[in-house]
C-alpha beads as a LAMMPS data file, in Angstrom:
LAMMPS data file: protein, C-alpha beads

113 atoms
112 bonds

1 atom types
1 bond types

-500.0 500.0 xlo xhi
-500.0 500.0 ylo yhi
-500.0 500.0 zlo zhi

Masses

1 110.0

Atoms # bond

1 1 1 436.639 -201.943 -402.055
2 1 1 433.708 -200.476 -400.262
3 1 1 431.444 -203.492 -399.626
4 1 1 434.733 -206.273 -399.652
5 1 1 434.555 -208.336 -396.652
6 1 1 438.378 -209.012 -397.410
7 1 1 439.122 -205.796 -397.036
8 1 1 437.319 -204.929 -393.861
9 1 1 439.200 -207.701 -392.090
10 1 1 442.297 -206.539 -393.613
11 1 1 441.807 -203.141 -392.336
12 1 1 440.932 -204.324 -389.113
13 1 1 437.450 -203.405 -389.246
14 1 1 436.187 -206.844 -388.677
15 1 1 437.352 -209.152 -386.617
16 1 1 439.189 -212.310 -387.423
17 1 1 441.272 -215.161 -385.837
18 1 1 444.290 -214.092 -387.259
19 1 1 447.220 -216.058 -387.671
20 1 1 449.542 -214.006 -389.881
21 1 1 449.992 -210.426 -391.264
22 1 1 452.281 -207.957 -392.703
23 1 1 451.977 -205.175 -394.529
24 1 1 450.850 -206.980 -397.535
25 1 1 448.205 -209.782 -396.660
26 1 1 446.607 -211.236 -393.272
27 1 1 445.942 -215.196 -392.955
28 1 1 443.351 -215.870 -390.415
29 1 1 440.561 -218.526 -389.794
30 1 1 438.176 -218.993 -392.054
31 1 1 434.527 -219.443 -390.411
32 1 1 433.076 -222.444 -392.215
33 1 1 436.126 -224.867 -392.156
34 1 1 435.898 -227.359 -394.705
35 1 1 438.915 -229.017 -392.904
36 1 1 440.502 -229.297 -389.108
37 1 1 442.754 -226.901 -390.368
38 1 1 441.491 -224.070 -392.426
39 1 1 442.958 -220.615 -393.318
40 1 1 442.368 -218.047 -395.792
41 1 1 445.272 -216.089 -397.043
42 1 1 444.470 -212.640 -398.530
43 1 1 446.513 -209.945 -400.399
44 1 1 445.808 -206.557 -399.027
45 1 1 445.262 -204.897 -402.496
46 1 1 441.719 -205.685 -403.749
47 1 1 441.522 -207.714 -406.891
48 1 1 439.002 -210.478 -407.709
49 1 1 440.764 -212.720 -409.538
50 1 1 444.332 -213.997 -411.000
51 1 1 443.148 -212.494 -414.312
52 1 1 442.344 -209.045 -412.765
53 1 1 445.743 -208.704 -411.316
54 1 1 448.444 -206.445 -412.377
55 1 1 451.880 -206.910 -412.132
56 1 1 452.081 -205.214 -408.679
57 1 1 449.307 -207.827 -407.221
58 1 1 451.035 -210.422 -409.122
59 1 1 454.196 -209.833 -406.857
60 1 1 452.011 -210.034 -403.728
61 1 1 450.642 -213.038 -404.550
62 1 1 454.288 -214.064 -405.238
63 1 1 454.853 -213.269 -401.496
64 1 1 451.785 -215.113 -399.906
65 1 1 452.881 -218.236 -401.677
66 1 1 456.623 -217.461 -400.279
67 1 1 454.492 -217.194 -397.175
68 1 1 452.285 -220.135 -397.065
69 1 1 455.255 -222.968 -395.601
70 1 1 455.801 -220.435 -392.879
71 1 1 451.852 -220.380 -392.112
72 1 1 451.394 -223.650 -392.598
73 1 1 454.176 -224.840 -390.286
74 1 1 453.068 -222.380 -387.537
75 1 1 449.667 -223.892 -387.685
76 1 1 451.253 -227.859 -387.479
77 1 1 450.580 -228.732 -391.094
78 1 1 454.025 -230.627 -391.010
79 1 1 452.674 -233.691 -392.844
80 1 1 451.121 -231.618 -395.570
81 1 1 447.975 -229.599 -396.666
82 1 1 445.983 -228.764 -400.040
83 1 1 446.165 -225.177 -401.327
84 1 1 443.046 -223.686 -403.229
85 1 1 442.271 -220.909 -405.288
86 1 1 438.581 -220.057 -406.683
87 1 1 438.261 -218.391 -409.395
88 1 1 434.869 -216.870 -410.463
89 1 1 431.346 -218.043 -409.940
90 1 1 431.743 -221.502 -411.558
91 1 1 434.460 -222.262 -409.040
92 1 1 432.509 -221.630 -405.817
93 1 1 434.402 -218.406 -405.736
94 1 1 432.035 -216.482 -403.413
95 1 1 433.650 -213.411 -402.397
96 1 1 435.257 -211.532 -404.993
97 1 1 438.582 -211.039 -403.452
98 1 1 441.215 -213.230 -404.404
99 1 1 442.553 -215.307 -401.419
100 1 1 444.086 -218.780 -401.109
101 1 1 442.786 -221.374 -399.031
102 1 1 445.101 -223.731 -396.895
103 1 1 443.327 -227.266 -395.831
104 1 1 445.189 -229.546 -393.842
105 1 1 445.294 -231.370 -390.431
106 1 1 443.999 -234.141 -391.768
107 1 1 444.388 -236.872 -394.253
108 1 1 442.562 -235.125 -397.588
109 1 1 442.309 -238.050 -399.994
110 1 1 442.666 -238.095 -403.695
111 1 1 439.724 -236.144 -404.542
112 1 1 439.332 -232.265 -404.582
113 1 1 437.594 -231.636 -401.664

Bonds

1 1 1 2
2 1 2 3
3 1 3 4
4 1 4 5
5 1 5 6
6 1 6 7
7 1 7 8
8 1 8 9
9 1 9 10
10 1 10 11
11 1 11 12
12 1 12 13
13 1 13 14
14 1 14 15
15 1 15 16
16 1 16 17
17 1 17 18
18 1 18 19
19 1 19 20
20 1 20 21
21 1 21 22
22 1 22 23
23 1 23 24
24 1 24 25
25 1 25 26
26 1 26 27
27 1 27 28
28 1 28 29
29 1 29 30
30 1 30 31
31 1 31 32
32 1 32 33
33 1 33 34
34 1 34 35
35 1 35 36
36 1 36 37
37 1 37 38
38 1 38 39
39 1 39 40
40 1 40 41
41 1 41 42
42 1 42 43
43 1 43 44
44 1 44 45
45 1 45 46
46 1 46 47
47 1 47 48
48 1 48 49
49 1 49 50
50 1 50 51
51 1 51 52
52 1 52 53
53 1 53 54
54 1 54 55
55 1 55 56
56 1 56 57
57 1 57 58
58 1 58 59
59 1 59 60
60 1 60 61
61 1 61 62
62 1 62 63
63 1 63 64
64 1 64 65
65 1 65 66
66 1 66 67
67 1 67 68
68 1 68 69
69 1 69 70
70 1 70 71
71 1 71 72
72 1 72 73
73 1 73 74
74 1 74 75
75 1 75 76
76 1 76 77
77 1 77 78
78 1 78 79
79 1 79 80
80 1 80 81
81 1 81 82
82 1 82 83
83 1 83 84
84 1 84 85
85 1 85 86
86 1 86 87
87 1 87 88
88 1 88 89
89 1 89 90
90 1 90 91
91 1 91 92
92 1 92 93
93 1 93 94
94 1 94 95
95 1 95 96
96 1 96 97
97 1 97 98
98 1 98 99
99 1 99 100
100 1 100 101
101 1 101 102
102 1 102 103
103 1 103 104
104 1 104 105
105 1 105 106
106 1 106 107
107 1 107 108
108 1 108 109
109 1 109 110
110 1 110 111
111 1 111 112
112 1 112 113
């Protein structure tokens, strides 16, 4: 997409603290950590949400959760972290690019946040 923020730091147009890539998604930093530890994994392909998906998205997002223990051990989430996914407005989803959110690095607590 044109205006997709996602995109642009998947193609490389703007910059990120990167922490993983391949061909088919990019983890990197995201800028207003709601944790110590806070990444933002994002397929390449542009799609907003779960429901927008076809079944070629659905196997990348297959392979960014095959991903994520990789990630999350590189980045010293060994005693655990919180995965989340927004989806649409009500959710806090605010860009319209599915991506996953890994939280961790410290203890999280029973409530959602």
């Amino acid at each position: 997409m044109e205006n997709c923020i996602f995109c642009k730091i998947a193609a490389g147009e703007i910059p990120s603290q990167k922490v993983y890539e391949d061909e088919n998604m990019i983890a990197f930093k995201d800028i207003n950590p709601q944790a110590k530890v806070h990444v933002l994994v994002v397929p390449k392909s542009h799609f907003a949400t779960l429901a927008d998906m076809n079944a070629d998205q659905a196997e990348l997002v297959k392979q960014c959760f095959v991903n994520i223990p990789h990630i999350a051990e590189s980045l010293g989430l060994t005693n655990g972290y919180r995965l989340i996914v927004n989806q649409g407005q009500d959710a806090g989803q605010t860009v319209h690019h599915l991506h996953i959110h890994i939280l961790g690095g410290q203890p999280m607590g029973e409530k959602m946040l």
